[in-house]
mmCIF file as Biopython writes it, N, C-alpha, C and O atoms, coordinates in Angstrom:
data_model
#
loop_
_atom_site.group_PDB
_atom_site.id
_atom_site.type_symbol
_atom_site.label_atom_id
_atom_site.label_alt_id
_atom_site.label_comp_id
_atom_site.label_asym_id
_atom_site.label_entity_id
_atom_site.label_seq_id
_atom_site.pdbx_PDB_ins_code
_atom_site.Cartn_x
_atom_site.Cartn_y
_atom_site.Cartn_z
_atom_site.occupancy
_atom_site.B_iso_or_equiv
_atom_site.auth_seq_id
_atom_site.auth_asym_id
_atom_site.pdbx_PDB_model_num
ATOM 1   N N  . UNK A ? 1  ? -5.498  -8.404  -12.796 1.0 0.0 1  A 1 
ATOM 2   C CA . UNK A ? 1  ? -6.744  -7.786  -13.178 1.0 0.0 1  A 1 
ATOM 3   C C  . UNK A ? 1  ? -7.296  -7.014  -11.981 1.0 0.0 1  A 1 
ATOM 4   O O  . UNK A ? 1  ? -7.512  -7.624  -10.934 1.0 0.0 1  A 1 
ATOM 5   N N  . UNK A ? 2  ? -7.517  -5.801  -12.073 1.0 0.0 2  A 1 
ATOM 6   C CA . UNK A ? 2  ? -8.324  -5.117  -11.319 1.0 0.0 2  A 1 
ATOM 7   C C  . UNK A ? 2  ? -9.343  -5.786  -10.757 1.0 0.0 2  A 1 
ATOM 8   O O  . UNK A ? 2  ? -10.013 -6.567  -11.432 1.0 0.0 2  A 1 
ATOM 9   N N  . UNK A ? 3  ? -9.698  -5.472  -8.897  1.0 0.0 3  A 1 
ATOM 10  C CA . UNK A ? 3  ? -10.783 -5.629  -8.114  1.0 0.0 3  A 1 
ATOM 11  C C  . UNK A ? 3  ? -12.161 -5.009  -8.611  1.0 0.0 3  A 1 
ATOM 12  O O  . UNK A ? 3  ? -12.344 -4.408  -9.669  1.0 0.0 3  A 1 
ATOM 13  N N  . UNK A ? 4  ? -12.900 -5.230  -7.819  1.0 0.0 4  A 1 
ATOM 14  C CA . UNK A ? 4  ? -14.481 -4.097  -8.449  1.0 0.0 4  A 1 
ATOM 15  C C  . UNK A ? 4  ? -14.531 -3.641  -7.141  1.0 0.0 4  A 1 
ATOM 16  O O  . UNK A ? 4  ? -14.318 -4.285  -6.114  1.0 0.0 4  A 1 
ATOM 17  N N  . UNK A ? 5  ? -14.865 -2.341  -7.282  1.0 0.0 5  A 1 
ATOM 18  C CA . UNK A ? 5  ? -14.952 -1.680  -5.863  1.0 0.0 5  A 1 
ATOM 19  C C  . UNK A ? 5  ? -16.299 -1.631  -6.121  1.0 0.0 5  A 1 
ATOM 20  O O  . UNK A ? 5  ? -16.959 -1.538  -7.156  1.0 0.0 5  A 1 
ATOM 21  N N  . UNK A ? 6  ? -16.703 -1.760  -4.334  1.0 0.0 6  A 1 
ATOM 22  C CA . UNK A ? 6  ? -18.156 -1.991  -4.684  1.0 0.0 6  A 1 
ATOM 23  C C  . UNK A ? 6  ? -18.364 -0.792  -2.971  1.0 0.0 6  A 1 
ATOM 24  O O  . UNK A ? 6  ? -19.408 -0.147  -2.877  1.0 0.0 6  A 1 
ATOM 25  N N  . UNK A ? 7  ? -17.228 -0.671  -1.771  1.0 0.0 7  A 1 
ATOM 26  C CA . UNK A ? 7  ? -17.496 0.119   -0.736  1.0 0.0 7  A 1 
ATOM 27  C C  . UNK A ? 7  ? -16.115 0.116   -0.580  1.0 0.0 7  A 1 
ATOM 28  O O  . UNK A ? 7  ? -15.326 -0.747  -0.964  1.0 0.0 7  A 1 
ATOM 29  N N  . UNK A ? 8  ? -15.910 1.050   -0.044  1.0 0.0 8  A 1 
ATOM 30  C CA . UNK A ? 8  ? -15.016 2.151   0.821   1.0 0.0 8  A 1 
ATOM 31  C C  . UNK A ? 8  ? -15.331 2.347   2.041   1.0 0.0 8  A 1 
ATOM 32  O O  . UNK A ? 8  ? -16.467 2.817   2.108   1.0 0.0 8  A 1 
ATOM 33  N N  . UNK A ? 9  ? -14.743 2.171   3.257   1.0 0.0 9  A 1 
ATOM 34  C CA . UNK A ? 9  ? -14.934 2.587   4.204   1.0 0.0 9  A 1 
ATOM 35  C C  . UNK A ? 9  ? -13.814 3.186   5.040   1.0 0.0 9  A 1 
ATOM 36  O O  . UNK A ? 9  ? -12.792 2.501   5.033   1.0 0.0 9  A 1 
ATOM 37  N N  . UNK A ? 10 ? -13.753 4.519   5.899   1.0 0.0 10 A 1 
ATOM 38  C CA . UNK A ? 10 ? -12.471 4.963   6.067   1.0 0.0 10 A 1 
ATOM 39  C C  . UNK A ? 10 ? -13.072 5.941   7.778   1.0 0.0 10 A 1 
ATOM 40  O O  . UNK A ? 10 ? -13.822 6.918   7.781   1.0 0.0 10 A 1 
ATOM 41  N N  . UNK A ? 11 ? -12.500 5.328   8.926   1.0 0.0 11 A 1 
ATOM 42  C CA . UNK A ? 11 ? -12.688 6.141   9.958   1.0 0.0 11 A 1 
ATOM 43  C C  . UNK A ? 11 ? -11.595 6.468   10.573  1.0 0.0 11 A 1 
ATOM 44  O O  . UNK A ? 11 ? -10.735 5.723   11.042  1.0 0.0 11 A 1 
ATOM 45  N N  . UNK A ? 12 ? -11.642 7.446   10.564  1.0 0.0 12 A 1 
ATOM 46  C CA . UNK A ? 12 ? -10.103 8.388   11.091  1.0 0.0 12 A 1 
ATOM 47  C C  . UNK A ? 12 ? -10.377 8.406   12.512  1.0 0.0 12 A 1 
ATOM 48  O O  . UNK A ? 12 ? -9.291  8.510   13.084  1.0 0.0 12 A 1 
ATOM 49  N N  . UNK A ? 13 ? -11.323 8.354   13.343  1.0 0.0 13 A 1 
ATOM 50  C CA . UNK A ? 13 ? -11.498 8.015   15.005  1.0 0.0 13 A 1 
ATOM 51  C C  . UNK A ? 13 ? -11.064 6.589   15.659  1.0 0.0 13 A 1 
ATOM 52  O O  . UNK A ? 13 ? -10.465 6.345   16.706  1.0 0.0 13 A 1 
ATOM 53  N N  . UNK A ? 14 ? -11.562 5.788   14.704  1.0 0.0 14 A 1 
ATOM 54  C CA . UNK A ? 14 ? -10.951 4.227   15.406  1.0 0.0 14 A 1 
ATOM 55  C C  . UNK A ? 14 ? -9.823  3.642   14.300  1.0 0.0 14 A 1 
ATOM 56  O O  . UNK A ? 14 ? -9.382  2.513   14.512  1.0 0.0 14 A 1 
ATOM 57  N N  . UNK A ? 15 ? -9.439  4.248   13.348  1.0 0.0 15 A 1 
ATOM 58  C CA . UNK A ? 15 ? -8.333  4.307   12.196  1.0 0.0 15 A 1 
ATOM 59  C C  . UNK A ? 15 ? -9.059  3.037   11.494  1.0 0.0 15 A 1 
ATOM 60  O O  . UNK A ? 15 ? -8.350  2.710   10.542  1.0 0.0 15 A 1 
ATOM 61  N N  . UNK A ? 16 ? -9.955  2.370   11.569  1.0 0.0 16 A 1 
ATOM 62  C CA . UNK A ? 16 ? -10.136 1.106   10.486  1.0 0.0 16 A 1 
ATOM 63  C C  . UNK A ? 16 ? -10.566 1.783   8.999   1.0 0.0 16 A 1 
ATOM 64  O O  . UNK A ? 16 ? -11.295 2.723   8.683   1.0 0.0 16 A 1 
ATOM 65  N N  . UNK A ? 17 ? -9.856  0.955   8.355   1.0 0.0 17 A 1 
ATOM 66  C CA . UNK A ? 17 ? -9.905  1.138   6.423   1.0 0.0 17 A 1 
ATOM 67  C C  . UNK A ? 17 ? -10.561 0.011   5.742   1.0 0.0 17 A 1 
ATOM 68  O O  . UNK A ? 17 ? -9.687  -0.856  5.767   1.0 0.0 17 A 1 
ATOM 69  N N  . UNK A ? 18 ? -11.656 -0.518  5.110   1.0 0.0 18 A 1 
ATOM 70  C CA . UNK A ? 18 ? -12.341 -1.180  4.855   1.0 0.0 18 A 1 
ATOM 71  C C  . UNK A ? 18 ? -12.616 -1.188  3.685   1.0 0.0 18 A 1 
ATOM 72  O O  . UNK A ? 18 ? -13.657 -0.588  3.417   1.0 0.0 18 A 1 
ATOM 73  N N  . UNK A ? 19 ? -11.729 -1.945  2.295   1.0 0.0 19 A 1 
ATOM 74  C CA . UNK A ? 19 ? -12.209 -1.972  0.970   1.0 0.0 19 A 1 
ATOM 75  C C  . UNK A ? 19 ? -13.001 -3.132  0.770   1.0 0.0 19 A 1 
ATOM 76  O O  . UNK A ? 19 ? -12.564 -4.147  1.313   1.0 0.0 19 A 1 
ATOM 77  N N  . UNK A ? 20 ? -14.024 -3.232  0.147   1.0 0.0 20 A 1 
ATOM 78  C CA . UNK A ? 20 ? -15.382 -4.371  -0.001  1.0 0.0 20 A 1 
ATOM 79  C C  . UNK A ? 20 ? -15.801 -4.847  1.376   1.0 0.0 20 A 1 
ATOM 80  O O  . UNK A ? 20 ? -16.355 -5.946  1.411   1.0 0.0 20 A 1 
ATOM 81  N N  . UNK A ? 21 ? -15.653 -4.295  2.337   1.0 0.0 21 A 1 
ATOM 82  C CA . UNK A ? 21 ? -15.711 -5.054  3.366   1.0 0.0 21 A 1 
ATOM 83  C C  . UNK A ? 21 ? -15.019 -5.682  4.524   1.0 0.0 21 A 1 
ATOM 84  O O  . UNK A ? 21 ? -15.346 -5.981  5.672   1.0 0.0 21 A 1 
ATOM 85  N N  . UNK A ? 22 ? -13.272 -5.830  3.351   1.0 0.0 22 A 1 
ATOM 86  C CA . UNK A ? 22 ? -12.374 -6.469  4.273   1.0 0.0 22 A 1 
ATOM 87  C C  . UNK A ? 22 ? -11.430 -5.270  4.986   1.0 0.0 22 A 1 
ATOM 88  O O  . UNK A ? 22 ? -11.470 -4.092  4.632   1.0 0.0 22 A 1 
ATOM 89  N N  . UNK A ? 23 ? -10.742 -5.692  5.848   1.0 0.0 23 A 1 
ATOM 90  C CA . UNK A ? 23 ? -10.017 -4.747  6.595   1.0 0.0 23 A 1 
ATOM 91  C C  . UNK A ? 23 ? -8.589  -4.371  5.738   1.0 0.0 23 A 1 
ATOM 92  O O  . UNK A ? 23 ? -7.935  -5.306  5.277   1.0 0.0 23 A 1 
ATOM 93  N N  . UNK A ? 24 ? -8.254  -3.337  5.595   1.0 0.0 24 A 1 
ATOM 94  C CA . UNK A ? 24 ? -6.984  -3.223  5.121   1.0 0.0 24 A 1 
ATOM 95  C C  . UNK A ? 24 ? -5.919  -2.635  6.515   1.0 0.0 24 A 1 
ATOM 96  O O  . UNK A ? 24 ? -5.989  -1.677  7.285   1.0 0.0 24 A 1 
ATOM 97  N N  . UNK A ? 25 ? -4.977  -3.752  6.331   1.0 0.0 25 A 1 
ATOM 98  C CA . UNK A ? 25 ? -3.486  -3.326  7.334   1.0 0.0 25 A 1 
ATOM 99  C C  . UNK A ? 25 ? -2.498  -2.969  6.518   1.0 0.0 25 A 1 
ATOM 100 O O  . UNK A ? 25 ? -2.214  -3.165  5.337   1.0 0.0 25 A 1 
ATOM 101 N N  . UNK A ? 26 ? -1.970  -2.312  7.563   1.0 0.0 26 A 1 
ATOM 102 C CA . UNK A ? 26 ? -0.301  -2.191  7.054   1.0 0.0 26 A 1 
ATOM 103 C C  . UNK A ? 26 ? -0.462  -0.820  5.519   1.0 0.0 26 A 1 
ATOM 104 O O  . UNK A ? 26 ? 0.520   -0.369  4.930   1.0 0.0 26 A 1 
ATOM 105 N N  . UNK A ? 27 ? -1.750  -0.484  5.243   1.0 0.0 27 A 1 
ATOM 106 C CA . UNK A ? 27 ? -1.346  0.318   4.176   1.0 0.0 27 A 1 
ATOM 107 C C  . UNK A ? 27 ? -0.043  1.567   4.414   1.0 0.0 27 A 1 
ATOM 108 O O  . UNK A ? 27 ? 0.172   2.186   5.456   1.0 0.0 27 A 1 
ATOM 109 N N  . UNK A ? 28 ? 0.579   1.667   3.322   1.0 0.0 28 A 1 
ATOM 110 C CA . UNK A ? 28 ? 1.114   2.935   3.501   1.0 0.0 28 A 1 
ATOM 111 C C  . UNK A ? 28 ? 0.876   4.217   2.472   1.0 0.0 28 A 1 
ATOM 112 O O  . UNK A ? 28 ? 1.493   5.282   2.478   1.0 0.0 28 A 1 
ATOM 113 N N  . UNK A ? 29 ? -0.276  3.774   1.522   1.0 0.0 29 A 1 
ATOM 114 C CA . UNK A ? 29 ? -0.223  4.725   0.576   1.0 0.0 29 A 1 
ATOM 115 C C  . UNK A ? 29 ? -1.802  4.387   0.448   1.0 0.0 29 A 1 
ATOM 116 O O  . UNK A ? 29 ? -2.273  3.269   0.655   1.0 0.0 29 A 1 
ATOM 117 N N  . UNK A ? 30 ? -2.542  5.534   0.076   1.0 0.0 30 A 1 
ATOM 118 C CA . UNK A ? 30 ? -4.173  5.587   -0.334  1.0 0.0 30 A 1 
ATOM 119 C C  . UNK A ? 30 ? -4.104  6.654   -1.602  1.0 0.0 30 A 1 
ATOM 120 O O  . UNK A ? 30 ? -3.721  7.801   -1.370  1.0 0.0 30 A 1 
ATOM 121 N N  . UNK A ? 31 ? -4.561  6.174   -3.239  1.0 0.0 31 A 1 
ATOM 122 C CA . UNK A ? 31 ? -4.908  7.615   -3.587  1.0 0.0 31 A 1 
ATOM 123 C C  . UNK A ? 31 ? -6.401  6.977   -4.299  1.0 0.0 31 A 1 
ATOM 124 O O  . UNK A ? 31 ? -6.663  5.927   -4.887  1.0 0.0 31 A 1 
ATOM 125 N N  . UNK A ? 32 ? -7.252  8.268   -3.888  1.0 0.0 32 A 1 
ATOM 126 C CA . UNK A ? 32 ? -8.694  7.896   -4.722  1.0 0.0 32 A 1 
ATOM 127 C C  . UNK A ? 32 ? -9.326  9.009   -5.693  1.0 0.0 32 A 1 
ATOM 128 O O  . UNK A ? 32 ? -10.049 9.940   -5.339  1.0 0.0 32 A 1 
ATOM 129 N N  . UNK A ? 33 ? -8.933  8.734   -6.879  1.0 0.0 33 A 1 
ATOM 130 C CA . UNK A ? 33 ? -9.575  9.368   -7.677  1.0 0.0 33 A 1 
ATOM 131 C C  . UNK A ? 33 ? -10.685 9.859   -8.668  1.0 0.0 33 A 1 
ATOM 132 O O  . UNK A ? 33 ? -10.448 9.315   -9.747  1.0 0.0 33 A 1 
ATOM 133 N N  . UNK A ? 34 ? -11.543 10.475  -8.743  1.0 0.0 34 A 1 
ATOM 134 C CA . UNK A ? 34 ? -12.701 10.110  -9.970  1.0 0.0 34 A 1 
ATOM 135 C C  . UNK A ? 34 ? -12.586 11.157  -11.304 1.0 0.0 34 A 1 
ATOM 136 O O  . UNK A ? 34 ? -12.624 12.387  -11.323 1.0 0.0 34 A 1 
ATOM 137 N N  . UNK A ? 35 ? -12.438 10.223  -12.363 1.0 0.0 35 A 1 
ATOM 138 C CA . UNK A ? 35 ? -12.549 11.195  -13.680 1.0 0.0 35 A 1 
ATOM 139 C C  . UNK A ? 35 ? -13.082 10.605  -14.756 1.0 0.0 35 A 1 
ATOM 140 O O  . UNK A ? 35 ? -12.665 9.487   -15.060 1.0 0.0 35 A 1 
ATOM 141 N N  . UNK A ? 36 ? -13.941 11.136  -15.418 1.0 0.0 36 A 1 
ATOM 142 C CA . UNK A ? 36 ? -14.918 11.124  -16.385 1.0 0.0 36 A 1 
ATOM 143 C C  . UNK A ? 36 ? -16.324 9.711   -15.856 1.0 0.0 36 A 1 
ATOM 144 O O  . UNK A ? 36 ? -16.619 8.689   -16.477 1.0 0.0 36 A 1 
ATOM 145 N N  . UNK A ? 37 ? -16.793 10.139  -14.772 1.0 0.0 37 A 1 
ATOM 146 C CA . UNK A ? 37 ? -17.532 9.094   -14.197 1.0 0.0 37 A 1 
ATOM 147 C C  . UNK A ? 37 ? -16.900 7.551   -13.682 1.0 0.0 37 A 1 
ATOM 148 O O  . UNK A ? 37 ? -17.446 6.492   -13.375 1.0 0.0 37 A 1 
ATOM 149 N N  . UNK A ? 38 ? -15.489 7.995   -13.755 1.0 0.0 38 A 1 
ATOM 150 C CA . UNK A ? 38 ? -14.848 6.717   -12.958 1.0 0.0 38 A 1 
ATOM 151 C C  . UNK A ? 38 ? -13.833 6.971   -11.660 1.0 0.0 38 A 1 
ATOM 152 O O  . UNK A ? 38 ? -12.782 7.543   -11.369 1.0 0.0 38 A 1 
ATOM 153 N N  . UNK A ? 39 ? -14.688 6.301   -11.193 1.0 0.0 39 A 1 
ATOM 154 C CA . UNK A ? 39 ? -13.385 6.065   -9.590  1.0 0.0 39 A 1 
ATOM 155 C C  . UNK A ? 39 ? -12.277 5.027   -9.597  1.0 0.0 39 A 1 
ATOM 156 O O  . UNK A ? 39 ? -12.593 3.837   -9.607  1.0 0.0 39 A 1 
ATOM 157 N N  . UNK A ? 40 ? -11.201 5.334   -9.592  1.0 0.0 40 A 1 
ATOM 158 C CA . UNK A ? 40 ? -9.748  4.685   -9.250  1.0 0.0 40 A 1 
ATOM 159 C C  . UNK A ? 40 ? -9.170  4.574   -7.759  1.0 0.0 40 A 1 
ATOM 160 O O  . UNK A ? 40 ? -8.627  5.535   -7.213  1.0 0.0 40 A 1 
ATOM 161 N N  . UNK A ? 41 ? -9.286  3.669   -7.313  1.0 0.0 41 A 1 
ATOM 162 C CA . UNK A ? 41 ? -8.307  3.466   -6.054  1.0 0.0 41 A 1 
ATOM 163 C C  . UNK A ? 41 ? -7.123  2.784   -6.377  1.0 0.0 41 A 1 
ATOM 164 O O  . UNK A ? 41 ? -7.065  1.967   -7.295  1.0 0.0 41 A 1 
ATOM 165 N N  . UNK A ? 42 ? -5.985  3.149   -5.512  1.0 0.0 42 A 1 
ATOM 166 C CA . UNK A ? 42 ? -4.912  2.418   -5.649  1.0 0.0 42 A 1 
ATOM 167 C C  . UNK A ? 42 ? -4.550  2.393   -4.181  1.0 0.0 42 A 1 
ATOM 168 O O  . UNK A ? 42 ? -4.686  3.477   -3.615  1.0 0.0 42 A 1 
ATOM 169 N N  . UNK A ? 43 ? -4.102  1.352   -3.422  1.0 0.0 43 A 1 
ATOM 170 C CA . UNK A ? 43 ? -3.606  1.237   -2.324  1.0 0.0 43 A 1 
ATOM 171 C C  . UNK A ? 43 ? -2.418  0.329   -2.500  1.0 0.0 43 A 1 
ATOM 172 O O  . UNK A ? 43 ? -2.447  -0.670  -3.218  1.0 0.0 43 A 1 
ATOM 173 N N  . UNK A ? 44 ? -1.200  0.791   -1.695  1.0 0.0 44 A 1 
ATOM 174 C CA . UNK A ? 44 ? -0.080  0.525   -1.519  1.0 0.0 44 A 1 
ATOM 175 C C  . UNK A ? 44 ? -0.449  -0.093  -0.008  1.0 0.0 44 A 1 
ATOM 176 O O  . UNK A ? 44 ? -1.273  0.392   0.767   1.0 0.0 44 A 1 
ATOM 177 N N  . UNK A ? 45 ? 0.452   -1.407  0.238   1.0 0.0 45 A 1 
ATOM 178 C CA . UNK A ? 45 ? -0.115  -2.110  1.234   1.0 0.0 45 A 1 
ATOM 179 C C  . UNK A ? 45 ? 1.168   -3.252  1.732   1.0 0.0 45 A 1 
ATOM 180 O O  . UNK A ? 45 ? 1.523   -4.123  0.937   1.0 0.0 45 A 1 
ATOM 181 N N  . UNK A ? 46 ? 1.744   -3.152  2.986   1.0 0.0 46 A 1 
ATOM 182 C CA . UNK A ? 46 ? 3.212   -3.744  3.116   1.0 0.0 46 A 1 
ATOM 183 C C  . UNK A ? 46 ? 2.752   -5.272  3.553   1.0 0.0 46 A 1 
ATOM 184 O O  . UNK A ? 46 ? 2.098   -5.472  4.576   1.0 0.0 46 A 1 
ATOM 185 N N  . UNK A ? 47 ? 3.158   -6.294  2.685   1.0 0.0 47 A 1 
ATOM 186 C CA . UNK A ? 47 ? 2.844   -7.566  3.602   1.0 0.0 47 A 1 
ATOM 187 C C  . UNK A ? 47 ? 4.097   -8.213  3.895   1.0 0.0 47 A 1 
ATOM 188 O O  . UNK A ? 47 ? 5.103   -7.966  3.229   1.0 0.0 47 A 1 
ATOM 189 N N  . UNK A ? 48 ? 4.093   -9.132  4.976   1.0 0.0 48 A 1 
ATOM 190 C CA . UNK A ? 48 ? 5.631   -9.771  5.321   1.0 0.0 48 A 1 
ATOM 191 C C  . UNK A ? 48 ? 5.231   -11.475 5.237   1.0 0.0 48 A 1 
ATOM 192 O O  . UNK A ? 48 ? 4.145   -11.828 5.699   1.0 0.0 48 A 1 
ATOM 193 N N  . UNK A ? 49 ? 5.958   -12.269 4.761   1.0 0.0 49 A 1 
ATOM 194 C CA . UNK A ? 49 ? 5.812   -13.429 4.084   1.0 0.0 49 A 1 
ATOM 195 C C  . UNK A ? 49 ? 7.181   -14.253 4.860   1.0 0.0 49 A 1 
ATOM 196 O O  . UNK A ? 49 ? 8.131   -13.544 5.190   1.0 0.0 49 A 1 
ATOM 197 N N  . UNK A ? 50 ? 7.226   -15.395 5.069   1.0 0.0 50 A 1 
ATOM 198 C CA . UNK A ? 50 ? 7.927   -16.400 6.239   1.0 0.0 50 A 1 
ATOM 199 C C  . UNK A ? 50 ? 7.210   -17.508 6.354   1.0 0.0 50 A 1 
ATOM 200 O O  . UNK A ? 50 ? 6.024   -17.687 6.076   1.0 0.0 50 A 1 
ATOM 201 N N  . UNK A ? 51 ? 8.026   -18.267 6.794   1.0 0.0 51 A 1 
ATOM 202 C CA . UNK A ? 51 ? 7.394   -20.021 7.142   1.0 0.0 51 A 1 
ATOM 203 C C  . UNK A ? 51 ? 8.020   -20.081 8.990   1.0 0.0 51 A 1 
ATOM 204 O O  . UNK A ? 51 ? 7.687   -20.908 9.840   1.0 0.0 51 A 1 
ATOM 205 N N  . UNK A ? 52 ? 8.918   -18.994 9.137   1.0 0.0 52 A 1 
ATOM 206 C CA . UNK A ? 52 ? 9.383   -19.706 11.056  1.0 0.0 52 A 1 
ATOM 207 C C  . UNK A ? 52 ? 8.748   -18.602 11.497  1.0 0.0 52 A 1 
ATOM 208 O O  . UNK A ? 52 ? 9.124   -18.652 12.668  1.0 0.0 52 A 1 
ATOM 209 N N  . UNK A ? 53 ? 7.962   -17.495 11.428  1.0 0.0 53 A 1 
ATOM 210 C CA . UNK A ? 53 ? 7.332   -16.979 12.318  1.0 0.0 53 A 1 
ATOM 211 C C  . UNK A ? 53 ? 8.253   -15.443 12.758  1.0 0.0 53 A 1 
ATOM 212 O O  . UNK A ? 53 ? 7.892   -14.321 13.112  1.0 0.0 53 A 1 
ATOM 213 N N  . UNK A ? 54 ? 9.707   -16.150 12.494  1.0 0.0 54 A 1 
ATOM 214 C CA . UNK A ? 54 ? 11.027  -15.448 12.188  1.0 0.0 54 A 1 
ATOM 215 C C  . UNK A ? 54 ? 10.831  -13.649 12.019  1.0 0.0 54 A 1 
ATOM 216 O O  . UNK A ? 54 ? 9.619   -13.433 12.013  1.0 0.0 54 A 1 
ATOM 217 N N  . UNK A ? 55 ? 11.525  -12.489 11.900  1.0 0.0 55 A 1 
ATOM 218 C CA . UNK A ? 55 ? 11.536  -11.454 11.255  1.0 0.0 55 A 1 
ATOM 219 C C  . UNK A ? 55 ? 12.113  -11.839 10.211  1.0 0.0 55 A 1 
ATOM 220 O O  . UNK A ? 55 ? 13.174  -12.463 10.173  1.0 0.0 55 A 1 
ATOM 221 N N  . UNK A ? 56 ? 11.205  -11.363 8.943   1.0 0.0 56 A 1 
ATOM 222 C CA . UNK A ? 56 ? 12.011  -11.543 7.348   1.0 0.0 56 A 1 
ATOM 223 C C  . UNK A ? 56 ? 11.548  -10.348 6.756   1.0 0.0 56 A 1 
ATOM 224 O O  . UNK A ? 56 ? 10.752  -9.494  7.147   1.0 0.0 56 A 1 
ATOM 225 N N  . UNK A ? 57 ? 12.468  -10.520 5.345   1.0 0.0 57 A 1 
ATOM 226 C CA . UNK A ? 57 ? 12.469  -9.628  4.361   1.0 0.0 57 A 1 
ATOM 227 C C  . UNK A ? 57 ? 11.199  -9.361  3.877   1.0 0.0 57 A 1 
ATOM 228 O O  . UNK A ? 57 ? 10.583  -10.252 3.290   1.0 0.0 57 A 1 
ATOM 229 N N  . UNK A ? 58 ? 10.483  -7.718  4.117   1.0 0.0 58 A 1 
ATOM 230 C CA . UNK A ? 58 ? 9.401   -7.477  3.955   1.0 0.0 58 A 1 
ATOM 231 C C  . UNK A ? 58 ? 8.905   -7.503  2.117   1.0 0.0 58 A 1 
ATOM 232 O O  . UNK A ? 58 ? 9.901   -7.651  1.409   1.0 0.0 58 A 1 
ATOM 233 N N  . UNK A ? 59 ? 7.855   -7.409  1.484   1.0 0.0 59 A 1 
ATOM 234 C CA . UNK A ? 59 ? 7.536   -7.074  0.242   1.0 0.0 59 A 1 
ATOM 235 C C  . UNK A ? 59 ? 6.283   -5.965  0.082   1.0 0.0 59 A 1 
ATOM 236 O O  . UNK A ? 59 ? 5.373   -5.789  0.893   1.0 0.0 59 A 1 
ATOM 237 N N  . UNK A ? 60 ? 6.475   -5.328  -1.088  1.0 0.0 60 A 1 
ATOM 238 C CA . UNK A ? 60 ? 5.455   -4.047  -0.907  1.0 0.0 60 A 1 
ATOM 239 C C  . UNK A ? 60 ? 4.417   -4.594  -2.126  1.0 0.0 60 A 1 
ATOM 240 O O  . UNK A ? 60 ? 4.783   -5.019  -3.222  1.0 0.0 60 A 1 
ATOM 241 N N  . UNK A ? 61 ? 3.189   -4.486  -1.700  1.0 0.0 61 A 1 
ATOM 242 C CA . UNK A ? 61 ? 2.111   -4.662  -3.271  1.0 0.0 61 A 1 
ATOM 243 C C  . UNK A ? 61 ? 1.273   -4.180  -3.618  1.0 0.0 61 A 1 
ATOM 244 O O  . UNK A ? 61 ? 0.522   -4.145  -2.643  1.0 0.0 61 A 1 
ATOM 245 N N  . UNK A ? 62 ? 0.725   -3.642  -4.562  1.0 0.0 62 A 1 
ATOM 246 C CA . UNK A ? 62 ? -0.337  -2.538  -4.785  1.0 0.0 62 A 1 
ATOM 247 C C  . UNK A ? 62 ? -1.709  -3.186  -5.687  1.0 0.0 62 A 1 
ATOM 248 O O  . UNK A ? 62 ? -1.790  -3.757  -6.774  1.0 0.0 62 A 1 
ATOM 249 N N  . UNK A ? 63 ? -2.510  -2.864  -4.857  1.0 0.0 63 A 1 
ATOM 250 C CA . UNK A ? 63 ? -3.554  -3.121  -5.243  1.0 0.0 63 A 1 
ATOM 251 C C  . UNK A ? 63 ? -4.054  -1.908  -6.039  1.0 0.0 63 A 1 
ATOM 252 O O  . UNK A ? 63 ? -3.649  -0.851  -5.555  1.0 0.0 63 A 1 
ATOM 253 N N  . UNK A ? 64 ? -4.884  -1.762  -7.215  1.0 0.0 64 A 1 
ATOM 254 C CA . UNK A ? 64 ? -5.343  -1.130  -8.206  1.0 0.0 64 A 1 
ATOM 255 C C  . UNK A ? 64 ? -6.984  -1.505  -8.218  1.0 0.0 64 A 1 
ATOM 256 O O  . UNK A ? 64 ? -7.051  -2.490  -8.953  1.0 0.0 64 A 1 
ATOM 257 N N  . UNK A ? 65 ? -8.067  -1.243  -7.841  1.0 0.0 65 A 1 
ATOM 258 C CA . UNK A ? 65 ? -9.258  -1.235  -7.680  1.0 0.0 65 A 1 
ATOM 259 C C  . UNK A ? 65 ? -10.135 -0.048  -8.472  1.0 0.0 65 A 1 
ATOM 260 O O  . UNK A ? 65 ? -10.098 1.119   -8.084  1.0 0.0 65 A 1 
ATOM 261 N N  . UNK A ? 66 ? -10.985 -0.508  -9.711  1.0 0.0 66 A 1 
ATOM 262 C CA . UNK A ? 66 ? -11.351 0.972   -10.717 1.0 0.0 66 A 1 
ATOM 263 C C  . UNK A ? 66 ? -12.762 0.092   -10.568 1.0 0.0 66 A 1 
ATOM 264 O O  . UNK A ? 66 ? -12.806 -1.105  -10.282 1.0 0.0 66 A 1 
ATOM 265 N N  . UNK A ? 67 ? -13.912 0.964   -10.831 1.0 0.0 67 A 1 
ATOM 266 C CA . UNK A ? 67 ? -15.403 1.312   -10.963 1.0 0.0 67 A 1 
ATOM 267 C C  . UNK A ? 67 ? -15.500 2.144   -12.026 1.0 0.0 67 A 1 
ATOM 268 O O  . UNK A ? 67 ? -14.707 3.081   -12.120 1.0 0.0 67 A 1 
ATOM 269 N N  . UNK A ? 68 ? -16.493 1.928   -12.996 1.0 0.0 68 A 1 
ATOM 270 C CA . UNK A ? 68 ? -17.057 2.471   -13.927 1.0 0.0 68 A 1 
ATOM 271 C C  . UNK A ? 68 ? -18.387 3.021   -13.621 1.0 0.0 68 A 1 
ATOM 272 O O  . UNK A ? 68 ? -19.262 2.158   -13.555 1.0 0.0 68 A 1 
ATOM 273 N N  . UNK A ? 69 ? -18.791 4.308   -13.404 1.0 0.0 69 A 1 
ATOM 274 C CA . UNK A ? 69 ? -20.323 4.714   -12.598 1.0 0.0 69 A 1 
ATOM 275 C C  . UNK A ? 69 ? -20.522 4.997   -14.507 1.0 0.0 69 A 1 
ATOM 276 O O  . UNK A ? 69 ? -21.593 5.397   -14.964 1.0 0.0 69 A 1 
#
């Protein structure tokens, strides 16, 4: 189920990306769109998952975040 976007935050001087507040890492994909009074975000976002701390097999996951204005 879709997030509720409630802020966006995006500074291209100190590079931090901030959806609701929290920090987003590792993104590799941003698209933000608005049509017919609605905003769509989708962020593509790489996380890496392990129990030894080890280098492992990475996984990719996309978050989908929509607002209804």
């Amino acid at each position: 189920m879709p997030e509720n976007l409630e802020t966006l935050s995006l500074d291209t001087k100190t590079g931090e990306f901030l959806i609701n507040g929290e920090k987003v890492e590792s993104a590799t994909y941003m698209q933000l769109t608005f049509d017919s009074g609605r905003w769509d975000l989708v962020v593509h976002q790489r996380k890496y998952y392990g129990i030894t701390g080890e280098a492992v097999v990475d996984g990719t996951r996309t978050v989908t975040i929509r607002e209804r204005l």
